[in-house]
N, C-alpha and C positions, 0 to 999 in steps of 0.2 A: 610485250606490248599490251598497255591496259587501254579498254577505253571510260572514257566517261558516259557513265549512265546520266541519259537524260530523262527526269521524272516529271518531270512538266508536259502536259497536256495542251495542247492545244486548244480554244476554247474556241466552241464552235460560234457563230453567229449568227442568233435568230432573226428571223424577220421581227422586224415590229411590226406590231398590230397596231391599224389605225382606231384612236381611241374608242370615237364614234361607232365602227366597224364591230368593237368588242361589244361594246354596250347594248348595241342590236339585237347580235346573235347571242347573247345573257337575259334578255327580253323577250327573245323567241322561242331560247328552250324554256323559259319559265311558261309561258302559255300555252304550250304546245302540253305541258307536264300537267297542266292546271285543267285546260281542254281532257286531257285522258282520264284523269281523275273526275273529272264531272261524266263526262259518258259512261267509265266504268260504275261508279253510281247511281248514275239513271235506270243503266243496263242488270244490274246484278247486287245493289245495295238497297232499294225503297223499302222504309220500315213501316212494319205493319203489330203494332200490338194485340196481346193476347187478350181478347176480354173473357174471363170465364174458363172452367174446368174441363171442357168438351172436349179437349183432344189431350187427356191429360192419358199417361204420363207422359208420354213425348213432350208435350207445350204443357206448362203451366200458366194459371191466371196470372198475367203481368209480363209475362217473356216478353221481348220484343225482337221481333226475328227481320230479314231482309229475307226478299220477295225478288226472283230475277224475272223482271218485268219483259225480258222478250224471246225468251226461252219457246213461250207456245209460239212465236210468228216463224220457227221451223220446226216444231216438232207438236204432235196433238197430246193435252194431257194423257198420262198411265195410269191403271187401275195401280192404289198405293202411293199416288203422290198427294201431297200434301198444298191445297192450291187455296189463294187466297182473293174473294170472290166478292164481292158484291151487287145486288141486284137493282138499287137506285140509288141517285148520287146523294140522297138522305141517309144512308145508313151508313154503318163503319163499314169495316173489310173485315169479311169471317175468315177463319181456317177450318178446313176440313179436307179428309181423305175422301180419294176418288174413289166410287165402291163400282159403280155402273158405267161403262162406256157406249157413246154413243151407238143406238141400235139392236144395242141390248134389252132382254126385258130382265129386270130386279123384281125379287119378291121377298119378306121377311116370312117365313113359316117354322114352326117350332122351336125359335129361338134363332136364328140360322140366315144368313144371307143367303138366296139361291140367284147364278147369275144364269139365264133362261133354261132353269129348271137345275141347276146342278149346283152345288158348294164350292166354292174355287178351294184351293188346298193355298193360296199364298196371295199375299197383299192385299189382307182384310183382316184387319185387327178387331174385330169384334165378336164377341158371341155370348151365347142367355139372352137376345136382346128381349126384354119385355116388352115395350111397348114397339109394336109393328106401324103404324098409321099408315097411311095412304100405300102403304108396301106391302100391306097384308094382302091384296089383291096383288096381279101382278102389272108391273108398270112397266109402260113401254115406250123407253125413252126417242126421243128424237135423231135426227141425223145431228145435228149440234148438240147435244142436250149431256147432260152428266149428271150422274146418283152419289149425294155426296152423305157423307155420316161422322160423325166426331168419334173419335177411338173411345172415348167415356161416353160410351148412348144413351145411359141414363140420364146424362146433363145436357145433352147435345142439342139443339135447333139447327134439325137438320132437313136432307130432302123425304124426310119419313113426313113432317107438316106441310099442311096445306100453303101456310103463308110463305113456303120459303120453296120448297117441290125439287123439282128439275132445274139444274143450273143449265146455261145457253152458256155456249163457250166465249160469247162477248163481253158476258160478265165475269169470265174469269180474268183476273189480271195478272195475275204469274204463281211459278212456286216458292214455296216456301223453303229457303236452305238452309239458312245459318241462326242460330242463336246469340246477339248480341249482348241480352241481360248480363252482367258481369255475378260469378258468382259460377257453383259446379254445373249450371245445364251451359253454360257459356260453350259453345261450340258448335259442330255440323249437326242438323239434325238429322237422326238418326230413320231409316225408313221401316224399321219395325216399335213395338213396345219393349 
């Protein structure tokens, strides 16, 4: 007794989609995709250029790096990070490392960061610094306030000058993470030299 194999399939029957109906929800995930790419943006992309050698080698003059603009509204800058600051809405946006946190007193003596009176062993890229300014005394930062210093101290306008001092954490506007310049620093930035 043989039988006949049946190789035919049944073919299922979708619904159809009302046209309109498609066209919407084609509409909806586009702005919804478009909406997350603008907040992730906002959130974790704002470019901040490098002007100058002050935190070189890490940054060079002209990198252009994203800045995650809301990182400090849960967590307070680290001694070591990389934060990108301004103190009036006439100047650009600096980069520089966090050397002093708030409540701390910074001092520069014999070449040497001291953080209230001691040498931290980590997340302070500096050392030889010659010229001490306003840190040659010891400074004693605020409950907001932050000691900030360019990894290249010799080139750096930092909180060692009078015109520029103690950052207010109001002025900081986020960190610094990623290198966009196309070309070998292209990538994460790195949190030592």
């Amino acid at each position: 007794m043989s039988q006949d194999l049946n190789f035919r399939r049944k073919r299922r029957k979708r619904p159809r989609r009302n046209k309109a109906g498609s066209l919407f929800l084609w509409i909806l995930e586009i702005l919804i995709v478009c909406m997350t790419a603008v907040l992730l943006v906002a959130a974790l992309g704002q470019r901040v250029s490098t002007a100058g050698d002050s935190m070189s080698p890490v940054l060079k003059n002209g990198n252009v790096v994203l800045v995650n603009h809301f990182i400090y509204n849960f967590k307070d800058p680290a001694r070591g990070d990389i934060i990108a600051f301004r103190q009036d809405e006439t100047r650009h946006y600096m980069l520089k490392r966090v050397v002093g946190l708030p409540g701390e007193t910074v001092q520069i003596s014999e070449g040497k960061v001291l953080i209230n009176g001691r040498e931290p062993d980590k997340d302070i890229y500096v050392s030889d610094i010659e010229y001490a300014g306003e840190a040659e005394e010891p400074v004693k930062l605020g409950e907001d306030e932050f000691f900030v210093m360019g990894d290249n101290h010799a080139a750096s306008d930092d909180s060692r000058l009078p015109s520029i001092g103690n950052i207010k954490k109001d002025d900081i506007f986020g960190k610094a993470w990623f290198i966009v310049s196309p070309g070998k620093d292209f990538g994460f930035i790195s949190e030592e030299e």
